[in-house]
N, CA, C and O atoms as CSV, one atom per row, in Angstrom:
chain,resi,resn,atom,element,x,y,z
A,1,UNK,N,N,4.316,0.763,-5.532
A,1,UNK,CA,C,3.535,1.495,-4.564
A,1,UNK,C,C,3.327,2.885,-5.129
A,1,UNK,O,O,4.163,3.672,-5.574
A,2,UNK,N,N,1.999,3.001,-5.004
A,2,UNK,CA,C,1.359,4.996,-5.618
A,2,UNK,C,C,0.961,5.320,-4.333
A,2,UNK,O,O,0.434,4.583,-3.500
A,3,UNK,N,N,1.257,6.481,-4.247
A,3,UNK,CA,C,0.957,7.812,-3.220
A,3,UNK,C,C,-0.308,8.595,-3.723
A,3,UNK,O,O,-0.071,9.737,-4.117
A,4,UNK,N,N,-1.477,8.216,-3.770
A,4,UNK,CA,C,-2.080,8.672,-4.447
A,4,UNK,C,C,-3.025,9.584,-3.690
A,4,UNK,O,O,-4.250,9.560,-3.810
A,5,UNK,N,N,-2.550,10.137,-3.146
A,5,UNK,CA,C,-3.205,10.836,-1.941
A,5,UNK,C,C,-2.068,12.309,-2.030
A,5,UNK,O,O,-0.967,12.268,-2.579
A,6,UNK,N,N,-2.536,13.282,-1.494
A,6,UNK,CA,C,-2.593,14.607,-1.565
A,6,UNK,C,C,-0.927,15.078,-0.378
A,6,UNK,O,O,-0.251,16.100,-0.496
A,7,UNK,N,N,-0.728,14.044,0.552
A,7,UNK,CA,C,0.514,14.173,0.980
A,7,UNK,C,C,1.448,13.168,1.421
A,7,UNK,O,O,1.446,11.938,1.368
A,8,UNK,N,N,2.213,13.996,1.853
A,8,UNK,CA,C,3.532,12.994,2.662
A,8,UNK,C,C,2.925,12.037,3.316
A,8,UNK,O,O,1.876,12.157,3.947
A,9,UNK,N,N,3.801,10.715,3.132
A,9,UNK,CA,C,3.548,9.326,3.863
A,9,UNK,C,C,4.888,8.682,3.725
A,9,UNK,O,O,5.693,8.785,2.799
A,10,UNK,N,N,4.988,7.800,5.156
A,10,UNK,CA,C,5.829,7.161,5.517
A,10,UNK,C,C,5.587,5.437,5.138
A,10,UNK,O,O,5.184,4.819,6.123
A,11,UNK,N,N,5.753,4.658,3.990
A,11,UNK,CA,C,5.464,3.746,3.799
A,11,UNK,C,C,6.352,2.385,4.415
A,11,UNK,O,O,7.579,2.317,4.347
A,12,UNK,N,N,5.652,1.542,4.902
A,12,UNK,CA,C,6.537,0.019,5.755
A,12,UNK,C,C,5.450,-1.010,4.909
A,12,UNK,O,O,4.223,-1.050,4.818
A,13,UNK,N,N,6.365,-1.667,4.449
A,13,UNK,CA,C,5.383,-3.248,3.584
A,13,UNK,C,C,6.790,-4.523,3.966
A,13,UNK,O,O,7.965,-4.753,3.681
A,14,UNK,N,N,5.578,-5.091,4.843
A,14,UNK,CA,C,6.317,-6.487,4.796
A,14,UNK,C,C,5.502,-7.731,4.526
A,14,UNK,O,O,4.381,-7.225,4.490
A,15,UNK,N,N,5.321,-8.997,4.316
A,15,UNK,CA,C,5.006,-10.327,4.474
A,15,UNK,C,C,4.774,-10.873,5.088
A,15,UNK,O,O,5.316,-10.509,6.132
A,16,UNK,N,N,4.063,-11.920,5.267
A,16,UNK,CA,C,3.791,-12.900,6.748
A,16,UNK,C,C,5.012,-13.476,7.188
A,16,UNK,O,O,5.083,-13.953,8.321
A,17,UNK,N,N,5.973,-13.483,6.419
A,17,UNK,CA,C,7.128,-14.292,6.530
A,17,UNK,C,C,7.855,-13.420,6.523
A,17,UNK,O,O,8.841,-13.646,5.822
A,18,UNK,N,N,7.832,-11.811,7.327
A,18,UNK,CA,C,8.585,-10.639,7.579
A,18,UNK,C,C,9.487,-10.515,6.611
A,18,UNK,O,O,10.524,-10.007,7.037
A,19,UNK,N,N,9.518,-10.912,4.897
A,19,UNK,CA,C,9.957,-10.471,4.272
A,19,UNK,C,C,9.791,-9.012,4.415
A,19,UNK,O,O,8.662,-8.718,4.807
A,20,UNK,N,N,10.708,-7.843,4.180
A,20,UNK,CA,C,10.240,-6.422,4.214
A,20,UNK,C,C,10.628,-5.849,2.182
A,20,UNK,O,O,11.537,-6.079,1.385
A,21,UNK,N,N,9.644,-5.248,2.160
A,21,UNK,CA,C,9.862,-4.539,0.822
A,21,UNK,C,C,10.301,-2.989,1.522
A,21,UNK,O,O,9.499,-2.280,2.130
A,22,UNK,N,N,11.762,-2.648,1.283
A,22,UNK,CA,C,11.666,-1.294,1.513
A,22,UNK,C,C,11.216,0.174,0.241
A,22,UNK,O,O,11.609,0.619,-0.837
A,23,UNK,N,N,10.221,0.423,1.230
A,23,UNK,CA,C,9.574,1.857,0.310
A,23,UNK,C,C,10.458,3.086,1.078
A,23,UNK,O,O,11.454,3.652,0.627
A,24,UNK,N,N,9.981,3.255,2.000
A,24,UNK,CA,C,10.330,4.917,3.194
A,24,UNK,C,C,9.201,6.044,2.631
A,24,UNK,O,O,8.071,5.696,2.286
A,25,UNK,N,N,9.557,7.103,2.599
A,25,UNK,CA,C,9.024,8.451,2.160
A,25,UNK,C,C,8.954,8.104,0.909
A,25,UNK,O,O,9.745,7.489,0.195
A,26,UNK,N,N,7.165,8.895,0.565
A,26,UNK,CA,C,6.700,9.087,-0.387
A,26,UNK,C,C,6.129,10.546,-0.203
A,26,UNK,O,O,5.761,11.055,0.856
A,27,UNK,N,N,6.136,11.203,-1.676
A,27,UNK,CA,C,5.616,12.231,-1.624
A,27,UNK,C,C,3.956,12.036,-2.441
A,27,UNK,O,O,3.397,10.950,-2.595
A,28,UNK,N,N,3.565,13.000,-2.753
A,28,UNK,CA,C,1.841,12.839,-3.378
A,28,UNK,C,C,2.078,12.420,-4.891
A,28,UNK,O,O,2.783,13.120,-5.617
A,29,UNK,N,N,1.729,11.754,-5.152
A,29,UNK,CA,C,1.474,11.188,-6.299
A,29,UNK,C,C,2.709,10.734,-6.969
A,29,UNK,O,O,2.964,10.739,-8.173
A,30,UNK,N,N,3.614,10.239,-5.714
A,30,UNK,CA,C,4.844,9.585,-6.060
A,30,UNK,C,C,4.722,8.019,-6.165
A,30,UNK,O,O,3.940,7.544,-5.341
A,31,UNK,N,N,5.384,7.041,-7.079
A,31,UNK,CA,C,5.362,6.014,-7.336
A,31,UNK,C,C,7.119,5.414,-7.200
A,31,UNK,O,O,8.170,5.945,-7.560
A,32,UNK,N,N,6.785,3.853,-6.393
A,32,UNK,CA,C,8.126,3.765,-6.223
A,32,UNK,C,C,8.001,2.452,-6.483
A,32,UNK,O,O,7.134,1.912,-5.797
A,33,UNK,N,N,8.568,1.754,-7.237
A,33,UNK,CA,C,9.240,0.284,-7.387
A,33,UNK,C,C,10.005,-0.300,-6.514
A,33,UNK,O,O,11.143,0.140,-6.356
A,34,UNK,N,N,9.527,-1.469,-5.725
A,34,UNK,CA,C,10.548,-2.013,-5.007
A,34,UNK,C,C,10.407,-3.460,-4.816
A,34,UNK,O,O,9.334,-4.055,-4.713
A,35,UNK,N,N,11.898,-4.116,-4.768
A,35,UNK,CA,C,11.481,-5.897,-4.825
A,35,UNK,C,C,11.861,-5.820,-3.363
A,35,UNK,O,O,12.460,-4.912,-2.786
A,36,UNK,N,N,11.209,-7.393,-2.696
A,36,UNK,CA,C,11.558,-7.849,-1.432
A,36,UNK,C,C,13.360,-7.762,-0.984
A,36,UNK,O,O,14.197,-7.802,-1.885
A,37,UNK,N,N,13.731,-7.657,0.319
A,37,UNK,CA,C,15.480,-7.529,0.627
A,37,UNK,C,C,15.652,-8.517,0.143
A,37,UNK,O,O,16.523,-8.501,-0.726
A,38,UNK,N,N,14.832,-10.109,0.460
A,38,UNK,CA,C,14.846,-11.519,0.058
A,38,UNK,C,C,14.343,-11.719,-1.249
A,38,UNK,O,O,13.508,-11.068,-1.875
A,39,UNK,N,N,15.073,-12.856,-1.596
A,39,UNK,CA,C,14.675,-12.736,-3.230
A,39,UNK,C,C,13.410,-14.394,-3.085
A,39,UNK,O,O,13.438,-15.608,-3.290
A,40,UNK,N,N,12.797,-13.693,-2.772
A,40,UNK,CA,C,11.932,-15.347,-2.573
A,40,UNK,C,C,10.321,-14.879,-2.660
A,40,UNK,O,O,10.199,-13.678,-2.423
A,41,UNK,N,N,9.303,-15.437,-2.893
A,41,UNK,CA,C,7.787,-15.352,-3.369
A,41,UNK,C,C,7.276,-14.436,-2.117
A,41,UNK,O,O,7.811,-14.517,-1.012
A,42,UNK,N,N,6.495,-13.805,-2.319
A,42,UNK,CA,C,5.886,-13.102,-1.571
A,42,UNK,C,C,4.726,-14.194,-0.329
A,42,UNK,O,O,3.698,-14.828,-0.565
A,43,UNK,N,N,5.240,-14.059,0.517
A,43,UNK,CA,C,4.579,-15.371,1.539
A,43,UNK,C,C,3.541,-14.555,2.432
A,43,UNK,O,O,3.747,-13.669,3.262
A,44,UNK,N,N,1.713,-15.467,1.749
A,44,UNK,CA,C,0.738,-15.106,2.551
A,44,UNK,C,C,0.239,-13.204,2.495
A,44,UNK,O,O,0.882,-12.599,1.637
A,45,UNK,N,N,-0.258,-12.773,2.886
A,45,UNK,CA,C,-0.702,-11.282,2.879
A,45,UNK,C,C,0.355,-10.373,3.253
A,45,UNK,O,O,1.002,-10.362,4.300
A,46,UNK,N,N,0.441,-9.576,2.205
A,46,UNK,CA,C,0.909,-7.692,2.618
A,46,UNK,C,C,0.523,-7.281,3.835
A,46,UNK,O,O,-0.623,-7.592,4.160
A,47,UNK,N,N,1.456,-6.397,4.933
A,47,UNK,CA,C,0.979,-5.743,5.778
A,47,UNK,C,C,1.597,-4.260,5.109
A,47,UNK,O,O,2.760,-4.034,4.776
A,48,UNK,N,N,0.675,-3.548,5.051
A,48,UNK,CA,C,0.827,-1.831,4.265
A,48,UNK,C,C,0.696,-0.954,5.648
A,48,UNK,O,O,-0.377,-0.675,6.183
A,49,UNK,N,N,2.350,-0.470,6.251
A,49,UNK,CA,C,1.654,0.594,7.272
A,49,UNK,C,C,1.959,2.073,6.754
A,49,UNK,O,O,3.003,2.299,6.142
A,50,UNK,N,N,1.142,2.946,6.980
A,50,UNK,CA,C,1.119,4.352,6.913
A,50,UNK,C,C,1.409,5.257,7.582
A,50,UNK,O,O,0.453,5.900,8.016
A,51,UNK,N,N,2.463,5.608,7.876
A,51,UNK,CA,C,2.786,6.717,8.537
A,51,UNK,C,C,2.834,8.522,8.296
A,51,UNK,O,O,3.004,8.913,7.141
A,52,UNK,N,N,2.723,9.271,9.109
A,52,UNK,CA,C,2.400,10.230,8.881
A,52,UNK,C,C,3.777,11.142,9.284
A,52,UNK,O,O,3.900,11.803,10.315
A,53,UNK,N,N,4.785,11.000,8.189
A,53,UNK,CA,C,6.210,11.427,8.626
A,53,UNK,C,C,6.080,13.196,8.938
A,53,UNK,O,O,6.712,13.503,9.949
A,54,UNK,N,N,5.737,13.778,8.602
A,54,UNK,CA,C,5.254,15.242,9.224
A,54,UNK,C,C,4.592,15.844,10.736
A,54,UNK,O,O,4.382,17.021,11.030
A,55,UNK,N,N,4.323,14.490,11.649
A,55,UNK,CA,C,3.952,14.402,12.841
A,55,UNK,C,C,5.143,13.819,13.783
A,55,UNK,O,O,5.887,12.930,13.368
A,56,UNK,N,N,5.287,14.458,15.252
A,56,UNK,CA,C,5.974,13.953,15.934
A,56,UNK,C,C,6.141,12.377,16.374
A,56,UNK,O,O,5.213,11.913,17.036
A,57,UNK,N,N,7.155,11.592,16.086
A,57,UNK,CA,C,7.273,9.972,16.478
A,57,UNK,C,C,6.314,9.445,14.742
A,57,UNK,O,O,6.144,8.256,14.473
A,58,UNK,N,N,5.997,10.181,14.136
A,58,UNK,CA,C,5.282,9.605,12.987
A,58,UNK,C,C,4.715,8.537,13.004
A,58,UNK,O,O,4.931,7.467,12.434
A,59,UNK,N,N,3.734,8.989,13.912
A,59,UNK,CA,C,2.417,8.128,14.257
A,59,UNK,C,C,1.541,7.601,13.172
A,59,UNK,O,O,1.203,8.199,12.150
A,60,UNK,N,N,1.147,6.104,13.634
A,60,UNK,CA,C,0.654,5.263,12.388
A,60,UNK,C,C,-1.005,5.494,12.299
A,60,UNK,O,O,-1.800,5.334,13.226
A,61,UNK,N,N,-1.280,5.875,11.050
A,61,UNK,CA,C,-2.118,6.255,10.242
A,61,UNK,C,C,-3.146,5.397,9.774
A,61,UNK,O,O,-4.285,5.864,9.744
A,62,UNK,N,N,-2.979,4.358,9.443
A,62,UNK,CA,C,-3.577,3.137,8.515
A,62,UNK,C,C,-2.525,1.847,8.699
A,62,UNK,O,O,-1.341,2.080,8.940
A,63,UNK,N,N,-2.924,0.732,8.597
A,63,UNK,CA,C,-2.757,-0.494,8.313
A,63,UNK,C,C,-3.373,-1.352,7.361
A,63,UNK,O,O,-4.447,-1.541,7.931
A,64,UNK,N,N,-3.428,-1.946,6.393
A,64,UNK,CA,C,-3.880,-2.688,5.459
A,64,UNK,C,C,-3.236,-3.808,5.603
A,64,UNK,O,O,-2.070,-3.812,5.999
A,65,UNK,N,N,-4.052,-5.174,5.237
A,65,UNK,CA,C,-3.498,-6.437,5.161
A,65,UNK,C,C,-3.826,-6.502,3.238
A,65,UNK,O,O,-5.027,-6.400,2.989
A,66,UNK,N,N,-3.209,-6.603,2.391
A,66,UNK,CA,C,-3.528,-6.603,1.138
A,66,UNK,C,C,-3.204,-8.437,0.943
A,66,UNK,O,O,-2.257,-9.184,1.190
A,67,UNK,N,N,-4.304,-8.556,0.481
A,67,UNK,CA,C,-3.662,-10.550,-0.354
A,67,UNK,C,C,-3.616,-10.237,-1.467
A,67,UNK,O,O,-4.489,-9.656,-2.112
A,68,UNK,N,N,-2.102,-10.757,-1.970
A,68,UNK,CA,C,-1.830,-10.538,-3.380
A,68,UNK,C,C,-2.210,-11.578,-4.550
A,68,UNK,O,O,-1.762,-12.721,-4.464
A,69,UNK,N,N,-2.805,-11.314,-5.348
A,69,UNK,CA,C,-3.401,-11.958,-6.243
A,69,UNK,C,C,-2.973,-13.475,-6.818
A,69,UNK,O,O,-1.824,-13.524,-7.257
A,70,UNK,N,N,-3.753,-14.730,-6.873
A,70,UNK,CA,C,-3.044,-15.676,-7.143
A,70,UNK,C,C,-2.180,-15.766,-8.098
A,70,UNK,O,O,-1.230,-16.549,-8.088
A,71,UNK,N,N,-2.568,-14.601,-9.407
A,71,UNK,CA,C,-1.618,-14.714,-10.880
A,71,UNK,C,C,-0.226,-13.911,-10.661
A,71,UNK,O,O,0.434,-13.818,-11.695
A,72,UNK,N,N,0.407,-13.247,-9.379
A,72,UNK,CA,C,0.560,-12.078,-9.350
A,72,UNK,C,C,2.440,-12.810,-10.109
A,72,UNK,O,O,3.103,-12.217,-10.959
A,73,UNK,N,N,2.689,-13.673,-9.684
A,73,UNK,CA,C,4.323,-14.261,-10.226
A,73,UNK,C,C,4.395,-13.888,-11.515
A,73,UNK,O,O,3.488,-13.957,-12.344
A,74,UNK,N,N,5.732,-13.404,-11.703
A,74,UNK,CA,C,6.201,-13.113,-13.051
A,74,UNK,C,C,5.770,-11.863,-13.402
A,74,UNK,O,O,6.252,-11.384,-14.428
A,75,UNK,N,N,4.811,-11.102,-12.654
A,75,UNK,CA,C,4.379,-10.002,-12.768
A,75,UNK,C,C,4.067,-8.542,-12.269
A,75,UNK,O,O,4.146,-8.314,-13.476
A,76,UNK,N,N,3.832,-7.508,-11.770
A,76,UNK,CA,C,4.366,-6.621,-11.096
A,76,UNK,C,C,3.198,-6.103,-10.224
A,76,UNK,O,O,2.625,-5.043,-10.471
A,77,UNK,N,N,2.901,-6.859,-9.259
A,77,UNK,CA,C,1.843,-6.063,-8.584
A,77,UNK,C,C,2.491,-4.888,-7.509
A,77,UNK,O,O,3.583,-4.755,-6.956
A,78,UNK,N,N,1.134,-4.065,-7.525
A,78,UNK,CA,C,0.812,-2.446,-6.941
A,78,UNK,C,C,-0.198,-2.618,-6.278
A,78,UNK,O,O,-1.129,-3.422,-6.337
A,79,UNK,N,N,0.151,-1.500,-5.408
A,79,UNK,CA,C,-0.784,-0.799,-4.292
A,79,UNK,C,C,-0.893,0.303,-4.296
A,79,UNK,O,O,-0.009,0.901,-3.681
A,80,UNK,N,N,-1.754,0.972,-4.819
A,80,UNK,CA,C,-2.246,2.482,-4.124
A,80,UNK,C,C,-3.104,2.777,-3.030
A,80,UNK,O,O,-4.177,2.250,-2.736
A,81,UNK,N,N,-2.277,3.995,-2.283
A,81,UNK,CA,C,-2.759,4.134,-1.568
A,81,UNK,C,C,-2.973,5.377,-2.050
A,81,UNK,O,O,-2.223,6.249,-2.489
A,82,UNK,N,N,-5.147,5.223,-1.742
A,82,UNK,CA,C,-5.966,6.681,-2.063
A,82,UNK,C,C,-6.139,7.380,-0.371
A,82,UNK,O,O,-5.755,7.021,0.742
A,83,UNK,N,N,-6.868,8.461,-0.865
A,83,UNK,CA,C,-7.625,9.188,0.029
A,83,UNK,C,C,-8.698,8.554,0.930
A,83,UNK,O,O,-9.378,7.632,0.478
A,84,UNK,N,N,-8.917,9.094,2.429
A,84,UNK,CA,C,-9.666,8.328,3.058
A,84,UNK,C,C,-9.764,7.013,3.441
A,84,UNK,O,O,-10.786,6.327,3.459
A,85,UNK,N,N,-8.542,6.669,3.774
A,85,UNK,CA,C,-8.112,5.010,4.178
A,85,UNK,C,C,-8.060,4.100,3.158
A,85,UNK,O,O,-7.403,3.106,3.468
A,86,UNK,N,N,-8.535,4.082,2.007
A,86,UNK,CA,C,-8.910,3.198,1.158
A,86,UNK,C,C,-7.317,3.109,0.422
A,86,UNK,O,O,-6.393,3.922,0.429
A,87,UNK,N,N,-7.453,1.727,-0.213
A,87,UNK,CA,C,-6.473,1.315,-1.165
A,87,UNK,C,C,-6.541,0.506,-2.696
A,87,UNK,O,O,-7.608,-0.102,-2.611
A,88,UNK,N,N,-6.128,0.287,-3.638
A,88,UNK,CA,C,-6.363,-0.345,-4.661
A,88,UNK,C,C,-5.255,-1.482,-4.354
A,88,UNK,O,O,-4.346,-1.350,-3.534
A,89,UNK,N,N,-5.481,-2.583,-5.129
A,89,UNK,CA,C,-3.945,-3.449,-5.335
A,89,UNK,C,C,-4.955,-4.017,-6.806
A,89,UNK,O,O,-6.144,-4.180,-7.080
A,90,UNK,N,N,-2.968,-4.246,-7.783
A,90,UNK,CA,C,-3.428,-4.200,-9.245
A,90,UNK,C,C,-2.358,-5.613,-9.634
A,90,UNK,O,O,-1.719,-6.249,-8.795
A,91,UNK,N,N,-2.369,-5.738,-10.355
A,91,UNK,CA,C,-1.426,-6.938,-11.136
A,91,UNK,C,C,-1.328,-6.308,-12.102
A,91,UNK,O,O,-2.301,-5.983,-12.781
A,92,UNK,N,N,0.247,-5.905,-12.450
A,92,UNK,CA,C,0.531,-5.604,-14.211
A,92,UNK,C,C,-0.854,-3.980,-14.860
A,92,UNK,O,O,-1.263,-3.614,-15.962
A,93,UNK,N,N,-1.051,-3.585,-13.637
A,93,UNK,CA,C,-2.021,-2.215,-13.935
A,93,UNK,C,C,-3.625,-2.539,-13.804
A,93,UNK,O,O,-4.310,-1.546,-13.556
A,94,UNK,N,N,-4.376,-3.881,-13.946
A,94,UNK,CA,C,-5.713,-4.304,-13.928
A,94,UNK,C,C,-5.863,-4.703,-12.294
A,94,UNK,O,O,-5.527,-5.689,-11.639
A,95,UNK,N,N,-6.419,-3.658,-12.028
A,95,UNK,CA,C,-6.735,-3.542,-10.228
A,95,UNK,C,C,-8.317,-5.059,-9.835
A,95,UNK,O,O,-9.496,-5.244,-10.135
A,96,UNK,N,N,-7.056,-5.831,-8.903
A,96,UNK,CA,C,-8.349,-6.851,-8.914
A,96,UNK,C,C,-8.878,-6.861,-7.447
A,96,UNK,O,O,-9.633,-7.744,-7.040
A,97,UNK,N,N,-8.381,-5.699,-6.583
A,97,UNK,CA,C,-9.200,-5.239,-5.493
A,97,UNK,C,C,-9.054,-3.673,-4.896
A,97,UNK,O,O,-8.035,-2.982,-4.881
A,98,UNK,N,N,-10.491,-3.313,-4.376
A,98,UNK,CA,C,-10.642,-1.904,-4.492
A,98,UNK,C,C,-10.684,-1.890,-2.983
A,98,UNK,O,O,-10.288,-3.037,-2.771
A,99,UNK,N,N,-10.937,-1.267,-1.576
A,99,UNK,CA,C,-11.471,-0.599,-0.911
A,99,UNK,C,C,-12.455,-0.336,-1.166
A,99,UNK,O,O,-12.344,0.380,-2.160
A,100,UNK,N,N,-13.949,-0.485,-0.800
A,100,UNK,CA,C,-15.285,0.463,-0.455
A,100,UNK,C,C,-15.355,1.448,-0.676
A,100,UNK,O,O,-14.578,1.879,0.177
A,101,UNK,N,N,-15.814,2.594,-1.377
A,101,UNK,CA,C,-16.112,3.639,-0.936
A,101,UNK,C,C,-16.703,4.103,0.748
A,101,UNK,O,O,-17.608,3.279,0.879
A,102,UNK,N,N,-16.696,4.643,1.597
A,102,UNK,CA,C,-17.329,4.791,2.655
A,102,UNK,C,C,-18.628,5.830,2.152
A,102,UNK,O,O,-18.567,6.802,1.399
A,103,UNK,N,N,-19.695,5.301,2.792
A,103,UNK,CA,C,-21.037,6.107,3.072
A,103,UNK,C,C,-20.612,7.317,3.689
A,103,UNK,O,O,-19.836,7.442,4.637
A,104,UNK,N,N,-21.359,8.412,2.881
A,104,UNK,CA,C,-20.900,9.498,3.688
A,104,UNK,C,C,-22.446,10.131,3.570
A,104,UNK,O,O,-23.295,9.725,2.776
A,105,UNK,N,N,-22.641,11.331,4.638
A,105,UNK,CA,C,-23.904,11.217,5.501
A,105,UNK,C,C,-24.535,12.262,3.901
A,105,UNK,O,O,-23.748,12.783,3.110
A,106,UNK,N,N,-26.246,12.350,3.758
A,106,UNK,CA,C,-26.997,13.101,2.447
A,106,UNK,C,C,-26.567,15.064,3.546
A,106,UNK,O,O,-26.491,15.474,4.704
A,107,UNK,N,N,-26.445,15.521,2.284
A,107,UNK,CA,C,-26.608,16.413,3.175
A,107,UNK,C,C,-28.346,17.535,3.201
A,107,UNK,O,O,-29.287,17.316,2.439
A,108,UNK,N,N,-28.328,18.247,3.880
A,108,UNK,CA,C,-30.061,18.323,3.945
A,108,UNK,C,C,-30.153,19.813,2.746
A,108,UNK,O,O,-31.244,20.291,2.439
């Protein structure tokens, strides 16, 4: 998991099968390695929540459902989380899904 965003975040990643990967606090452009508590395949889609640990009750920010790549066994997939809601997820560093850019308005 990358922090790739400009501040503090409270990271929660679990599994369909409530495996939990514990992350916690991240700082900006902090990167943290972490395997499941369970030592077993990652079952069905990532839930990525975002919290905003600098706010009272650290109210949730973002949610992402990430599906992890069919090749991803034996190998080390990532998630960054960018600026503006968006996220990457990579296998072994070759990102095989992006987030959208969002439309943002011309200005006159």
């Amino acid at each position: 998991m990358i922090n790739g965003t400009s501040g503090r975040l409270f990271v929660e990643v679990q599994d369909d099968s409530g495996n939990i990967f514990p992350f916690g606090f991240m700082y900006a452009g902090q990167r943290i390695a972490s395997r499941p508590q369970d030592s077993r395949p990652i079952s069905g889609q990532l839930t990525v929540i975002i919290r905003d640990p600098d706010q009272p009750g650290a109210p949730e920010l973002r949610r992402y459902k990430v599906q992890p790549a069919e090749n991803y066994m034996g190998h080390t997939l990532g998630v960054t989380i960018l600026p503006g809601g968006r996220y990457r997820a990579a296998v072994d560093g070759k990102v095989y899904y992006s987030t959208p850019e969002r439309d943002t308005p011309a200005e006159n």
